[in-house]
C-alpha positions in Angstrom: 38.4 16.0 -42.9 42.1 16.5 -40.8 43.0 14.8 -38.1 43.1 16.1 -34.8 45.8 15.3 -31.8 45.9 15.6 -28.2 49.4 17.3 -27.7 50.1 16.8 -23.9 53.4 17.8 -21.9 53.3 16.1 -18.5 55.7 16.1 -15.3 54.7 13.3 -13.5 55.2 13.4 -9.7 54.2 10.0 -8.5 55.1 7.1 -11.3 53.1 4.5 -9.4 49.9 6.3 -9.2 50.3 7.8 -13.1 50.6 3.8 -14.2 47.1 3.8 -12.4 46.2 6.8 -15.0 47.9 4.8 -18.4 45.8 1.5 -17.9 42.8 3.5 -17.2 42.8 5.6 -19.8 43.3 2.9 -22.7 39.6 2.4 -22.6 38.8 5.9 -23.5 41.5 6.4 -26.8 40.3 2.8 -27.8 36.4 3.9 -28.0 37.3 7.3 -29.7 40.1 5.8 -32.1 43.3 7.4 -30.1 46.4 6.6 -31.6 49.8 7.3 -29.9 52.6 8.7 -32.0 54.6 10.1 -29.4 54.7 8.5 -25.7 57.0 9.8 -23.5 59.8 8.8 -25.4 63.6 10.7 -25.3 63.2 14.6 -25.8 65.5 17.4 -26.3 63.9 20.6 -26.1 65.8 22.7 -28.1 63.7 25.9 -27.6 61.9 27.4 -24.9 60.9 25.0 -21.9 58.7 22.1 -22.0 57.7 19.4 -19.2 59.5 16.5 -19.4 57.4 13.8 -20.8 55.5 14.3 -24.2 52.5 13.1 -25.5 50.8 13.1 -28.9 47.6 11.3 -29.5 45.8 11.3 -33.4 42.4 10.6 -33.3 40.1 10.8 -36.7 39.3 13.9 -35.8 38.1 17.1 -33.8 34.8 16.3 -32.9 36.5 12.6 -32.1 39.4 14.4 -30.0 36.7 16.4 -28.0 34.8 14.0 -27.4 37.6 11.3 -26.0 37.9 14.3 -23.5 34.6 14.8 -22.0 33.7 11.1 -22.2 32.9 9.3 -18.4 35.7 6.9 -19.2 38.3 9.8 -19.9 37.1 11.7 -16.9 37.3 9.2 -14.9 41.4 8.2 -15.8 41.5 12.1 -15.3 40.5 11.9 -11.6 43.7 9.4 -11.5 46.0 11.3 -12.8 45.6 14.9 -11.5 46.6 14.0 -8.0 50.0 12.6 -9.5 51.1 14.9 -12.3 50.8 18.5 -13.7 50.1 18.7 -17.8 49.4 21.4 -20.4 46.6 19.7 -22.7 46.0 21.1 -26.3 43.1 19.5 -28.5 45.1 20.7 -32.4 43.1 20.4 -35.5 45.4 19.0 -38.4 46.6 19.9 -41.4 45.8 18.6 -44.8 47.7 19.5 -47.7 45.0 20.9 -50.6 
């Protein structure tokens, strides 16, 4: 069964009130095995446009993904962070070589 990622690009507008968002959400990736790979690390976009800060979460896969995002804890970080920052979201099924 593939993996699955959350592949998140995020401008944060308020950094105070998105650390609010990080520490809450922690609970949520722990309970659904969420991984970070990328964190908002140093990004040249060499291609179209992207938001600044970039995001990849693994998680053991789809159903696991999906269900990080419609879980109370999740929802609840969510209410924290949409005040503070604007994000494009995609739930991506991996790919496993045959």
């Amino acid at each position: 069964m593939p993996k699955a990622y959350w592949i998140g690009h995020v401008t944060v507008e308020d950094p105070l009130a998105y650390e609010a968002y990080r520490q809450a959400n922690a609970a949520a990736f722990a309970a659904h095995g969420g991984r970070f790979l990328v964190r908002g690390g140093a990004q040249e976009v060499v291609e179209g446009s992207l938001r600044p800060r970039s995001v990849v979460i693994e998680f053991p896969d789809l159903a696991a993904a999906r269900a990080c995002y419609d879980s109370p804890e999740y929802r609840a970080a969510l209410a924290l962070r949409l005040p503070c920052a604007l994000a494009d979201l995609a739930i991506v099924e991996g790919w496993e070589a045959a």
